[in-house]
DRENPA-3360 file (N, C-alpha, C; in nm, 2 decimals, always signed):
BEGIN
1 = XXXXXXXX = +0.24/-4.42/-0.93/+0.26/-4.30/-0.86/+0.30/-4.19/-0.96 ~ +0.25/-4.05/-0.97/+0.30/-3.97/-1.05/+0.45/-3.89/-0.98 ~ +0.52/-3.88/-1.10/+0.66/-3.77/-1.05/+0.68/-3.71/-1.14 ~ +0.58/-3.66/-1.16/+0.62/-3.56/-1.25/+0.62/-3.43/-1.14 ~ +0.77/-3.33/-1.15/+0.73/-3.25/-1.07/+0.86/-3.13/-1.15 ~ +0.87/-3.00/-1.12/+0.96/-2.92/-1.17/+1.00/-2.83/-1.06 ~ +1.09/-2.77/-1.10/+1.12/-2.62/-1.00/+1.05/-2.52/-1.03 ~ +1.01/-2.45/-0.95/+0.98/-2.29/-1.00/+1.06/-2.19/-0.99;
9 = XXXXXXXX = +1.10/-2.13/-1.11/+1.20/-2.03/-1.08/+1.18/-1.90/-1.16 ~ +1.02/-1.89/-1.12/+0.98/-1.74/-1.26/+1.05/-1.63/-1.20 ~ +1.02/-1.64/-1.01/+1.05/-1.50/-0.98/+1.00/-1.53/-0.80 ~ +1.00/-1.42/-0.74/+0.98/-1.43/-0.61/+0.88/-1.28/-0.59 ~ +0.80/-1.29/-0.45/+0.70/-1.20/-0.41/+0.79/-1.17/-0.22 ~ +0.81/-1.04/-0.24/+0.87/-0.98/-0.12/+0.77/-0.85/-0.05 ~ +0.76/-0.87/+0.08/+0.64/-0.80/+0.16/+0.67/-0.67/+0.06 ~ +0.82/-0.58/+0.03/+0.85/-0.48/+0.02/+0.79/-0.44/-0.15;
17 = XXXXXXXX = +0.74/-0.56/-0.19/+0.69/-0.51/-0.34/+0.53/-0.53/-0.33 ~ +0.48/-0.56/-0.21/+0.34/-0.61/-0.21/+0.22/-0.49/-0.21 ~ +0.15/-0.45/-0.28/+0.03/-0.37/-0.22/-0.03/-0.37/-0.14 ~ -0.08/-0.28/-0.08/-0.15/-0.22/+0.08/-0.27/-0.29/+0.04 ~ -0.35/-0.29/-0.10/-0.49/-0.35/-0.12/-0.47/-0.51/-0.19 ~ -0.52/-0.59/-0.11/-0.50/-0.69/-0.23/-0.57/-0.69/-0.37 ~ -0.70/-0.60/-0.38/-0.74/-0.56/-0.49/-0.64/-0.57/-0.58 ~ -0.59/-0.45/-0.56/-0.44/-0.37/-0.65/-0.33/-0.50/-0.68;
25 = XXXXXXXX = -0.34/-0.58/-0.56/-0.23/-0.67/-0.61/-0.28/-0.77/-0.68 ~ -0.39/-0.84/-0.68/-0.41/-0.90/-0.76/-0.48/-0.86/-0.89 ~ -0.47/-0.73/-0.90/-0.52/-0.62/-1.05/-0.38/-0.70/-1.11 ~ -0.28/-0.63/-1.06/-0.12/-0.63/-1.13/-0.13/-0.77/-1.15 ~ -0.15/-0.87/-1.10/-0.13/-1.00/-1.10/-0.20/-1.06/-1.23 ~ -0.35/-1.02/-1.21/-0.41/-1.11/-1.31/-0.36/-1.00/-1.44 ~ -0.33/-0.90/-1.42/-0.24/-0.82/-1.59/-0.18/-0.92/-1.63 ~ -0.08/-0.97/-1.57/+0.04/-1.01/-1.55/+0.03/-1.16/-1.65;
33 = XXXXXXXX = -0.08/-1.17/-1.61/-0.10/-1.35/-1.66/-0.16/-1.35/-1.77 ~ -0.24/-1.23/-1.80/-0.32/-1.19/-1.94/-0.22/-1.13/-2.04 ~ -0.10/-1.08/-1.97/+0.02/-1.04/-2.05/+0.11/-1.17/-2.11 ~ +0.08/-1.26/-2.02/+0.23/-1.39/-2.04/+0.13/-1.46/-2.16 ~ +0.02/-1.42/-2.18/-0.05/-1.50/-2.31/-0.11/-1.62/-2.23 ~ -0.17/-1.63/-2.09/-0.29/-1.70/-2.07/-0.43/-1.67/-2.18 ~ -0.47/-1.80/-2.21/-0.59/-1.77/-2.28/-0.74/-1.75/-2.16 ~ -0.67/-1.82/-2.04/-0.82/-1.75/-1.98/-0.76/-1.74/-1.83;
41 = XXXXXXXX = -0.70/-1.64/-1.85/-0.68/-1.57/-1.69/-0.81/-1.49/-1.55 ~ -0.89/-1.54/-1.64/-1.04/-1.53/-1.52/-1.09/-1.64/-1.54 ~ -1.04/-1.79/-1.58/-1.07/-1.93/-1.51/-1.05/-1.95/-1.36 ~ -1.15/-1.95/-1.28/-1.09/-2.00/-1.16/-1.16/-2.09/-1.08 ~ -1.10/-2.18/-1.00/-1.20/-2.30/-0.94/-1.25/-2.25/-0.80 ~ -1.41/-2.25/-0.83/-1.48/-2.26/-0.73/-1.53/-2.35/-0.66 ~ -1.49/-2.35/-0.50/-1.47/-2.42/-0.41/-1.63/-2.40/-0.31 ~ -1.74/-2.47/-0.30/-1.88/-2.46/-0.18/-1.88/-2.59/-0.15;
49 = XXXXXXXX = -1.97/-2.57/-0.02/-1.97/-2.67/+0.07/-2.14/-2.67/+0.07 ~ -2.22/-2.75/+0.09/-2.32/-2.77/+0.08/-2.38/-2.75/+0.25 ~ -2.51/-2.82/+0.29/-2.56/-2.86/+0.42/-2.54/-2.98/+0.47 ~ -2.50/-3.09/+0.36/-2.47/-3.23/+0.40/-2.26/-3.19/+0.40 ~ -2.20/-3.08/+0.42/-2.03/-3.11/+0.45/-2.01/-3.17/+0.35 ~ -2.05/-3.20/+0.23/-1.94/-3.20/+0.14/-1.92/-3.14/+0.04 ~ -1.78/-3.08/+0.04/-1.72/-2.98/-0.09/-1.75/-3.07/-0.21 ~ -1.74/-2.92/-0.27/-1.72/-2.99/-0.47/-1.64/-2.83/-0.50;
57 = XXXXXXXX = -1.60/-2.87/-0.64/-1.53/-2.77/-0.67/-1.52/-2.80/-0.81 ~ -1.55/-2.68/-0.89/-1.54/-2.62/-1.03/-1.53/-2.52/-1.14 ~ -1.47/-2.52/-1.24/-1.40/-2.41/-1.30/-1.54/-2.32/-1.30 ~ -1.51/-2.21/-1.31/-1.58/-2.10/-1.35/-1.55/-1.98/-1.40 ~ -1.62/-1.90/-1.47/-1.55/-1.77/-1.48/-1.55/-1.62/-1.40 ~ -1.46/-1.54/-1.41/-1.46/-1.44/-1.32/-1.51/-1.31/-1.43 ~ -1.61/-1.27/-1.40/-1.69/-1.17/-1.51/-1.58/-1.04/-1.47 ~ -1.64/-1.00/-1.36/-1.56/-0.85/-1.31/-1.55/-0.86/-1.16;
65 = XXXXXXXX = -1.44/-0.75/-1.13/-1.43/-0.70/-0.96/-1.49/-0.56/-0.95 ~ -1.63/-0.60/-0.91/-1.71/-0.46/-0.87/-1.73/-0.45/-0.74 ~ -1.71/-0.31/-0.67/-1.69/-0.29/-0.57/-1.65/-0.36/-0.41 ~ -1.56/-0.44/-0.50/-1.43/-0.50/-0.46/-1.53/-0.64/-0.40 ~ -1.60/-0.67/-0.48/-1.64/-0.83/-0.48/-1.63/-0.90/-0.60 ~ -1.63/-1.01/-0.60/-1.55/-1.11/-0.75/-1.74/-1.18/-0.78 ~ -1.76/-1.08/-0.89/-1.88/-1.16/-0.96/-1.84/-1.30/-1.07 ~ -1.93/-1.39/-1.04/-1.97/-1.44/-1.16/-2.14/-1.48/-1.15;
73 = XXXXXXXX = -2.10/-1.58/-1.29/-2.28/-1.62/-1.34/-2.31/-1.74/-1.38 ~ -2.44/-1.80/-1.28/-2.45/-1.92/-1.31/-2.59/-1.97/-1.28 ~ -2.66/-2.07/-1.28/-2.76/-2.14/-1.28/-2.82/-2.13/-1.16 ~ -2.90/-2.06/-1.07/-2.95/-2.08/-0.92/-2.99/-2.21/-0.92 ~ -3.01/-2.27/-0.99/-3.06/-2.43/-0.95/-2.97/-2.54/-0.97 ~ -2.84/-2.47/-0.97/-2.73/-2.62/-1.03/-2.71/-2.64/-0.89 ~ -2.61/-2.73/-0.86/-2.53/-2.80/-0.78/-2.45/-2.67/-0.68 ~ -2.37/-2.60/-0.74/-2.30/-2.47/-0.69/-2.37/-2.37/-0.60;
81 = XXXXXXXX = -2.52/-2.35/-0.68/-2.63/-2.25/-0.67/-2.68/-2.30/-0.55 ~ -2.72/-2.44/-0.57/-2.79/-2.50/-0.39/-2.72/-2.50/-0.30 ~ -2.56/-2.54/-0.30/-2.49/-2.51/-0.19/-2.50/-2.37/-0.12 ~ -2.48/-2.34/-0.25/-2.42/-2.16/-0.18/-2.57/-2.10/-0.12 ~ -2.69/-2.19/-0.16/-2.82/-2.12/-0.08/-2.84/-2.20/+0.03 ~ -2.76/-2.34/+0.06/-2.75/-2.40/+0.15/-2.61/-2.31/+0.29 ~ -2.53/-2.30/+0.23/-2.43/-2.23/+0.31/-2.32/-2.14/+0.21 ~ -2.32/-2.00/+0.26/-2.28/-1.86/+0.17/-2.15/-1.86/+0.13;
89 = XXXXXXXX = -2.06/-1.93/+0.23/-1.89/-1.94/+0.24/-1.85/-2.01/+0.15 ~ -1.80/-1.93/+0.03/-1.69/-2.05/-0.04/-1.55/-1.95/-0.10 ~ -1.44/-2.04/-0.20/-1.35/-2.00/-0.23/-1.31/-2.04/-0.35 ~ -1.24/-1.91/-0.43/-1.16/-1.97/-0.49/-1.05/-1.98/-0.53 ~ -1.00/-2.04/-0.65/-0.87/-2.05/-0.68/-0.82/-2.01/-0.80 ~ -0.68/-1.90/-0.81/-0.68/-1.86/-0.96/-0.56/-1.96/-0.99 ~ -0.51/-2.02/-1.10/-0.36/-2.07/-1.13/-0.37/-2.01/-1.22 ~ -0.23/-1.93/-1.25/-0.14/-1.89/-1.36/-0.02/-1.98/-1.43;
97 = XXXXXXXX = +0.00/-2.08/-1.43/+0.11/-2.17/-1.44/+0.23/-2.06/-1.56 ~ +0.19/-1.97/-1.63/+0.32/-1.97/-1.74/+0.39/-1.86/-1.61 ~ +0.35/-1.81/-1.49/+0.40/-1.70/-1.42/+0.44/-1.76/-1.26 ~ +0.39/-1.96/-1.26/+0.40/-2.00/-1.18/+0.35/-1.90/-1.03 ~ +0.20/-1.88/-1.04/+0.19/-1.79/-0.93/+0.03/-1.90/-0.93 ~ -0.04/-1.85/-0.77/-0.11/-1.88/-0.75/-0.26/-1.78/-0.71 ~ -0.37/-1.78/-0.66/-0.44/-1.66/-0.59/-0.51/-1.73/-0.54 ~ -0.57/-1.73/-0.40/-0.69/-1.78/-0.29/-0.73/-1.71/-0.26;
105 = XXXXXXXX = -0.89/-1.65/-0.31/-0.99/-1.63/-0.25/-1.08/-1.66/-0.15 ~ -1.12/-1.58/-0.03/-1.21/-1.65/+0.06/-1.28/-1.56/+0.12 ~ -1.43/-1.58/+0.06/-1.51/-1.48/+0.17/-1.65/-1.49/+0.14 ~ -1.78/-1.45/+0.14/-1.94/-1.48/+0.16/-1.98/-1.44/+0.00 ~ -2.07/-1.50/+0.00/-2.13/-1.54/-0.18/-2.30/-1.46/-0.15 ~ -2.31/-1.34/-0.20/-2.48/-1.33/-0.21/-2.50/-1.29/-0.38 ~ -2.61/-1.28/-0.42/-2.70/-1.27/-0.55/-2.67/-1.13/-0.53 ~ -2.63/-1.09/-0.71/-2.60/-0.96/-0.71/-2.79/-0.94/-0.80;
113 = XXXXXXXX = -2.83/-0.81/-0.82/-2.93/-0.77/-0.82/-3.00/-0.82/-1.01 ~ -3.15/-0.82/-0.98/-3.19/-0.91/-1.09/-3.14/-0.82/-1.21 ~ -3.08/-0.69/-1.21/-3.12/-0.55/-1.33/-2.96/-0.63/-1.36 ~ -2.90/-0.62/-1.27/-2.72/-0.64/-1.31/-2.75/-0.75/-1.38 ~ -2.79/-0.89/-1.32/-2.79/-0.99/-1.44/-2.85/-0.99/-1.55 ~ -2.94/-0.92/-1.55/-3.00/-0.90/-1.68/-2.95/-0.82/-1.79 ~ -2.87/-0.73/-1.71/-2.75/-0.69/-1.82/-2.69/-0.72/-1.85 ~ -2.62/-0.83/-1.74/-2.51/-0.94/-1.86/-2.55/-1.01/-1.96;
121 = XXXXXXXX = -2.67/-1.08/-1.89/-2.72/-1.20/-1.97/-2.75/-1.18/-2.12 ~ -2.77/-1.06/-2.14/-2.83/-1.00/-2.27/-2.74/-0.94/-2.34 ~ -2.57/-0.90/-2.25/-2.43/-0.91/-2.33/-2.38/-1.01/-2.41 ~ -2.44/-1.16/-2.39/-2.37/-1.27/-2.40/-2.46/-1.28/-2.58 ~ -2.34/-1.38/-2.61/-2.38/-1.37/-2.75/-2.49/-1.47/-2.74 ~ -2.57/-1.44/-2.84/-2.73/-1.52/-2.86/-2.76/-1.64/-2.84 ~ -2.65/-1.75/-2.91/-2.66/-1.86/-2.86/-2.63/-1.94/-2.71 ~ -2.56/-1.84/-2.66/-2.49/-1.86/-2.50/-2.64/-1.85/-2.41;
129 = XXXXXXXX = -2.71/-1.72/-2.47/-2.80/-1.70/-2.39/-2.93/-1.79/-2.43 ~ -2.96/-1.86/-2.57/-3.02/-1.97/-2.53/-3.01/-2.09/-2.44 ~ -2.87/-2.14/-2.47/-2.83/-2.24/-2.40/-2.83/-2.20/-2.26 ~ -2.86/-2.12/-2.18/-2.89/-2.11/-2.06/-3.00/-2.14/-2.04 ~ -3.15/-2.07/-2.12/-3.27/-2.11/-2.06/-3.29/-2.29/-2.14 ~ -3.21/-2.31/-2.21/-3.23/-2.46/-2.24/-3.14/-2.56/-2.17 ~ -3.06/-2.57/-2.10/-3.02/-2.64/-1.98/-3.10/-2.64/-1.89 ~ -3.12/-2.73/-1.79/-3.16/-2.73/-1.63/-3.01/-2.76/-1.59;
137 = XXXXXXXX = -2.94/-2.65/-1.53/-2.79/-2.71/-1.50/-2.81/-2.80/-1.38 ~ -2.67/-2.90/-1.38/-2.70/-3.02/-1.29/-2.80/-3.12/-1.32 ~ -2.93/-3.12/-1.42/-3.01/-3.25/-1.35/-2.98/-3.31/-1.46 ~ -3.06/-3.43/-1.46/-2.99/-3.55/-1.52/-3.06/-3.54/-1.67 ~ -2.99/-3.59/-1.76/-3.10/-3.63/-1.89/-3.03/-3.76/-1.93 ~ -3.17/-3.79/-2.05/-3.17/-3.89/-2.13/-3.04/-3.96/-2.20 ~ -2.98/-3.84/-2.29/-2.90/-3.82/-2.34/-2.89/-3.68/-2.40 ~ -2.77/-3.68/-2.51/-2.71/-3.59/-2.54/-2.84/-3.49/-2.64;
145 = XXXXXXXX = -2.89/-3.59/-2.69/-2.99/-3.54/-2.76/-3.09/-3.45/-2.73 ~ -3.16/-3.50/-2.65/-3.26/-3.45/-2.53/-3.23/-3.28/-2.53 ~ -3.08/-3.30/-2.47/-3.05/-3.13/-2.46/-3.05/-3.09/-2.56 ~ -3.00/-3.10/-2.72/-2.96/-3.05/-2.82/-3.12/-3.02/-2.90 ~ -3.21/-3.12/-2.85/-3.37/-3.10/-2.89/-3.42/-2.95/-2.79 ~ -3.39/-2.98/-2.66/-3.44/-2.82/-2.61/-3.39/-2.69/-2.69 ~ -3.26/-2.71/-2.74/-3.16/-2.58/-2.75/-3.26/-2.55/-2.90 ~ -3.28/-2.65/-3.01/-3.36/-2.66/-3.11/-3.48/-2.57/-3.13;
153 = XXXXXXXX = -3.56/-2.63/-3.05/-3.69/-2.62/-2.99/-3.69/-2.44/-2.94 ~ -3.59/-2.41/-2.84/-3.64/-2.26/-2.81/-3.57/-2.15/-2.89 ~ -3.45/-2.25/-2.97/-3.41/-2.18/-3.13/-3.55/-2.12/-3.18 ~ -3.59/-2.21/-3.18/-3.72/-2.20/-3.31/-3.81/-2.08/-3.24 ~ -3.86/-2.14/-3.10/-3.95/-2.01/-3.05/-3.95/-1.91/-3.03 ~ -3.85/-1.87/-3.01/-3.76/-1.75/-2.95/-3.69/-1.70/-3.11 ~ -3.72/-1.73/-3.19/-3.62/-1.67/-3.31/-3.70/-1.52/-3.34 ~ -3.59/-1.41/-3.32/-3.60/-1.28/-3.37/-3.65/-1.24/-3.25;
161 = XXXXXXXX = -3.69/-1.28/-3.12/-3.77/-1.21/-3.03/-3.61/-1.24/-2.92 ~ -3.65/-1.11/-2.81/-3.57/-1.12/-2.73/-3.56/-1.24/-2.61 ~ -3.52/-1.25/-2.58/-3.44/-1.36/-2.49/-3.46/-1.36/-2.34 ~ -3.57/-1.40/-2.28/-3.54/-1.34/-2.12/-3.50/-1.36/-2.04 ~ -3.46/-1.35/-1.94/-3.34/-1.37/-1.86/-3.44/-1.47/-1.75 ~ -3.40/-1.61/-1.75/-3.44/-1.72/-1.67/-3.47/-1.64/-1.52 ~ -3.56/-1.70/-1.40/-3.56/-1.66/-1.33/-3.47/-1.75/-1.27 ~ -3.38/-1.81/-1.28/-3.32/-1.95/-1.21/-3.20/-1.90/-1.26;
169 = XXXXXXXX = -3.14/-1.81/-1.31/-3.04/-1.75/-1.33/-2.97/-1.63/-1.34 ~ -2.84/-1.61/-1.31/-2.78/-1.47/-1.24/-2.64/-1.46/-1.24 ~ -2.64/-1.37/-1.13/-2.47/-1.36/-1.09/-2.48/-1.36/-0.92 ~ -2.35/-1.38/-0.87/-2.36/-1.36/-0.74/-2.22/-1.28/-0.71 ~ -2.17/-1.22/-0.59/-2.07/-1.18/-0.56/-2.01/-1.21/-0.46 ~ -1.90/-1.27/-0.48/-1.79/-1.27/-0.33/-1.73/-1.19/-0.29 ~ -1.73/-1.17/-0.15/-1.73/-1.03/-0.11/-1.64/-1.09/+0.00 ~ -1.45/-1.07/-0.03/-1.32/-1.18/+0.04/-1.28/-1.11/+0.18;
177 = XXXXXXXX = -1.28/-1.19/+0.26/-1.23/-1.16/+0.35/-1.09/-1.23/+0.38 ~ -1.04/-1.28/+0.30/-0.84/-1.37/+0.31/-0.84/-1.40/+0.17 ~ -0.75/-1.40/+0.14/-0.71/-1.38/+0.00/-0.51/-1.42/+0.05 ~ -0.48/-1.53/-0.05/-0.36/-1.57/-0.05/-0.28/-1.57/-0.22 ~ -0.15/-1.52/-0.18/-0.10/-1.48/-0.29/+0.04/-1.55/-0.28 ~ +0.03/-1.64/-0.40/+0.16/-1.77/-0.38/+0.24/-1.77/-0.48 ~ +0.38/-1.73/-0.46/+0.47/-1.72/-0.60/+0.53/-1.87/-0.62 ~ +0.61/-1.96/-0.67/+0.61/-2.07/-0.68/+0.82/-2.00/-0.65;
185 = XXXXXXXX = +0.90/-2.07/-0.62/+1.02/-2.11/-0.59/+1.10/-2.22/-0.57 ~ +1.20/-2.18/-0.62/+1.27/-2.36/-0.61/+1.34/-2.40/-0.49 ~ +1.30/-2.51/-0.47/+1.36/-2.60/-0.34/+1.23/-2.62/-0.26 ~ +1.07/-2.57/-0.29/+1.00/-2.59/-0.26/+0.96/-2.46/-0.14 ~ +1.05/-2.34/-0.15/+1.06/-2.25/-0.10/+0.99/-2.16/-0.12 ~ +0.84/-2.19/-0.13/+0.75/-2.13/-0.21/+0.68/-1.98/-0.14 ~ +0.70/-1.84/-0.18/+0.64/-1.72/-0.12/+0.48/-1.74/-0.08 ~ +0.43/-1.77/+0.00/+0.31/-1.73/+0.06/+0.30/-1.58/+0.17;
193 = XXXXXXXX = +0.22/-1.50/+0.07/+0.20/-1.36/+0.17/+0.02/-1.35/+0.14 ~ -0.05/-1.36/+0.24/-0.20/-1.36/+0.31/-0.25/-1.22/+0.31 ~ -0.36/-1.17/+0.26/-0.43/-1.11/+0.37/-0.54/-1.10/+0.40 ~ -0.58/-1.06/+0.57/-0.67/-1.08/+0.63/-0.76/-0.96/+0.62 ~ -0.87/-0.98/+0.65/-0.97/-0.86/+0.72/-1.02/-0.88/+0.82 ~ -0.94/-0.73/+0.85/-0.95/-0.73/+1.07/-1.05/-0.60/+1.06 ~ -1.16/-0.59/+1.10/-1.23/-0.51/+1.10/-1.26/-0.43/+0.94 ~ -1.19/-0.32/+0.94/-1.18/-0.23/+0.84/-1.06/-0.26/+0.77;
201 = XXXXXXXX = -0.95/-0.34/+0.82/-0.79/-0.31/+0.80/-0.79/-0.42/+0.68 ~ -0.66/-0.45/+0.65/-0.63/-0.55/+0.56/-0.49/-0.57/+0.66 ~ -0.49/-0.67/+0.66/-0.32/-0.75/+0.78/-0.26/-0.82/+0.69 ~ -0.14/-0.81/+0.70/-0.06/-0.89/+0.57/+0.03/-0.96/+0.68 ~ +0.08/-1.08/+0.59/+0.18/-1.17/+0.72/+0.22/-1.29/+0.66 ~ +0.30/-1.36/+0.63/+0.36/-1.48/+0.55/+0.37/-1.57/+0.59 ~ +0.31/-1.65/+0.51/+0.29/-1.80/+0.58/+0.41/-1.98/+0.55 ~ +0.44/-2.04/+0.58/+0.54/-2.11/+0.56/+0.51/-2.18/+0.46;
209 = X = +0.59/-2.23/+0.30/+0.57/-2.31/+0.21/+0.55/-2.45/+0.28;
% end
């Protein structure tokens, strides 16, 4: 059995210091964790559910918050990609551990437009963006090799010429409709403050550790 367990005593989250947007609050938040010297404060675990009901969940990164949906970028044909084309609803999770805080995301996933990813894709440094059209993310290989022969291979063909943006790859946006914001406290008295989206509104309301 594990026991390893500690107190949290960074700090506490009170309605009366909370933001009207959770945008805003989680702007301050994720500062906050890029300030305490996290090296990757837009790690966060993404949470889909497929057509056969079963979750999986994995790290990913958080590119940007454009008009107030949480982009990232990833393989239309992996594991992640087929769920979310199987069913749109997922979530995720931010942890900050040096600030002992938490973030829950939750709301609908569509493909943000082929021009946007193509602009990222061609931000990413050169080798990043081979190794995308030389993976098939998710499927199975030989070995290690196998892949390291593709990455080789479209080294070679692709050298000096531009790079084109897979059609099996992109970005998508979650676009939240609850979003939870968890400060960590000792005695297990941990701050949970939610919010909802009720029509147009945002509802805030606290929930029991």
């Amino acid at each position: 059995m594990f026991r390893d367990r500690r107190e949290y005593v960074s700090g506490n989250l009170l309605e009366s210091e909370l933001q009207d947007s959770p945008f805003e609050q989680f702007s301050l938040w994720y500062h906050d964790a890029k300030t305490a010297g996290n090296p990757d404060p837009n790690a966060m675990s993404l949470a889909t559910c497929g057509a056969d009901l079963r979750p999986s969940v994995r790290i990913v990164l958080l590119k940007e918050i454009q008009n107030q949906k949480f982009i990232f970028f990833t393989n239309y044909e992996s594991e992640k990609g087929t769920q979310l084309q199987q069913n749109p609803a997922a979530a995720l999770c931010f942890f900050w551990p040096e600030l002992e805080r938490q973030v829950r995301v939750e709301g609908r996933v569509s493909k943000i437009s082929r021009d946007e990813s193509e602009e990222y894709f061609h931000s990413r440094p050169r080798e990043a963006q081979i190794g995308a059209v030389a993976s098939r993310q998710s499927s199975t290989l030989k070995n290690r090799a196998e892949l390291e022969k593709n990455y080789a291979d479209l080294e070679k063909q692709l050298h000096e010429k531009t790079i084109p943006l897979p059609e099996n790859w992109g970005g998508y946006a979650l676009s939240p409709n609850h979003f939870e914001f968890w400060q960590g406290r000792a005695s297990r008295l941990h701050d949970r403050l939610c919010y909802d989206l009720i029509g147009d509104t945002w509802k805030i309301k606290r929930l029991s550790p």
